[in-house]
N, C-alpha and C positions, 0 to 999 in steps of 0.2 A: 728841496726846501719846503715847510709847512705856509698852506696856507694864509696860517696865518702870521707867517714871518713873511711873504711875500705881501702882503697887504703891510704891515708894517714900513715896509721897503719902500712900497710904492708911496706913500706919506712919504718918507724922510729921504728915498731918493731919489725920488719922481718915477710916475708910471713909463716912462720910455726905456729905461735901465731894465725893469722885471718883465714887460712885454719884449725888450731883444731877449734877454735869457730863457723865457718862456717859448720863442720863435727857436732861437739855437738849438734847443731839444728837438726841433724836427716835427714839420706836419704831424700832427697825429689830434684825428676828429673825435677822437673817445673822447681825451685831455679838454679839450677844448669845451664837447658837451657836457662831458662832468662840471665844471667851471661855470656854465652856465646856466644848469639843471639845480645846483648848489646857491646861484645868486639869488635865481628864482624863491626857493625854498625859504633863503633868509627874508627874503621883500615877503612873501608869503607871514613868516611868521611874524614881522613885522608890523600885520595885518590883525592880527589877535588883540590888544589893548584897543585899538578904536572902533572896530567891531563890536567888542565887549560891552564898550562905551554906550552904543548906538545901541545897541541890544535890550540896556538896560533903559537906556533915557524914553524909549519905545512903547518897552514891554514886550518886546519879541524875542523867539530862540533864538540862539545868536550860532546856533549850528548850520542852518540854510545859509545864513551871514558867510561862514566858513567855506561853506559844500563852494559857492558862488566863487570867493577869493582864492580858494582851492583851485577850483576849474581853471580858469583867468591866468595864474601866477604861473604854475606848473604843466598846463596843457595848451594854453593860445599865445601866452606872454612869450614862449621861446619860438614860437613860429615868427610868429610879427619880429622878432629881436633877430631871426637868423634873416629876412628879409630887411630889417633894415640895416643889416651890416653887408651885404650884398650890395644897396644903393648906396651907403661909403663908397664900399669901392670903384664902384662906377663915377662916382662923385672925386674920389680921389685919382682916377685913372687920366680920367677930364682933363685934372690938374698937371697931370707927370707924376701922377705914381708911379712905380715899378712893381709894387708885389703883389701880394697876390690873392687870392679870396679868404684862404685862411686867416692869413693874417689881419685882415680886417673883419673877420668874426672872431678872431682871441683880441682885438683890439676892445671891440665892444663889450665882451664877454667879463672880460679881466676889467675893464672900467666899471662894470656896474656888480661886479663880487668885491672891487678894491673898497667903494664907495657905499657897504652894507655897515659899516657901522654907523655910519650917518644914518641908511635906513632906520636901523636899528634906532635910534636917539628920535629921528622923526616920529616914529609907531607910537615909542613913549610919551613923547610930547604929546602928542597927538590924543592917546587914550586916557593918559591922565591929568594933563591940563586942560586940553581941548582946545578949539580956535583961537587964536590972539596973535602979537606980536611974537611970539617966543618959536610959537609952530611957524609961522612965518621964516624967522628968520635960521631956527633949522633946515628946512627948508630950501630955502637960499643955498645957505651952507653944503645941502648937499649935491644941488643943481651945479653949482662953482665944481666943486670938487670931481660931479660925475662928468662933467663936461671938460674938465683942464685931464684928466684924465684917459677920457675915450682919446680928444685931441691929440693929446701927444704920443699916446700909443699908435693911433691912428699913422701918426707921420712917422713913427720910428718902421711901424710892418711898412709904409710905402715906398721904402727907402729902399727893400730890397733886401736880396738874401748878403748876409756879411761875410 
């Protein structure tokens, strides 16, 4: 399935259905880092309107603005991201998890690639209306969503192999 029909899914039939289907496929760390290298990229590009914004309200290049969000999103964002789905599982192990490290890094992985177009509506809010109630409650929106998300994906990998 595309992408973006799996983000789809994950909306209409909750993320614990596309994270088993995406686990049934079988280990595999490529799948997984692609997923994540890919979320990165979108929060990344995500990054470009409020950048822009700042850029201009400043008066500065808005390319070092970049170099920086670049570095960050694509080069440190997945180290910290494959470390904090490690302490999931340890966190879910605590609990009576049963699975196993994978699957609490496609849990995390797949929550925050499912929950990019909210990035995406955040970046915008962001770069072209600026701070208010509205960025706020995108915002929101996409915290609920990145978090009901990981959550449940989270419990469907601890559940074990099916």
């Amino acid at each position: 399935m595309a992408v973006t029909s799996d983000i789809a899914a994950t909306y209409r039939r909750g993320p614990a259905a596309v994270v088993r289907r995406l686990l049934d496929m079988g280990p595999n760390e490529g799948r997984a880092l692609a997923i994540l290298i890919a979320a990165c990229l979108v929060v990344f590009v995500s990054q470009w309107p409020p950048l822009a914004r700042q850029a201009h309200f400043e008066g500065r290049d808005v390319q070092p603005l970049l170099g920086g969000a670049l570095m960050a999103w694509l080069f440190v964002a997945p180290l910290l991201l494959y470390g904090l789905a490690a302490l999931s599982h340890i966190v879910a192990r605590a609990l009576g998890g049963r699975g196993g490290w994978f699957g609490a890094r496609l849990a995390l992985f797949w929550a925050l690639m499912a929950s990019s177009p909210l990035i995406l509506l955040h970046g915008l809010v962001k770069g072209f209306v600026g701070e208010g109630p509205g960025l706020q409650i995108v915002g929101l929106l996409w915290f609920l969503a990145f978090t009901w998300f990981w959550i449940a994906g989270l419990r469907e990998a601890e559940k074990g192999p099916a």
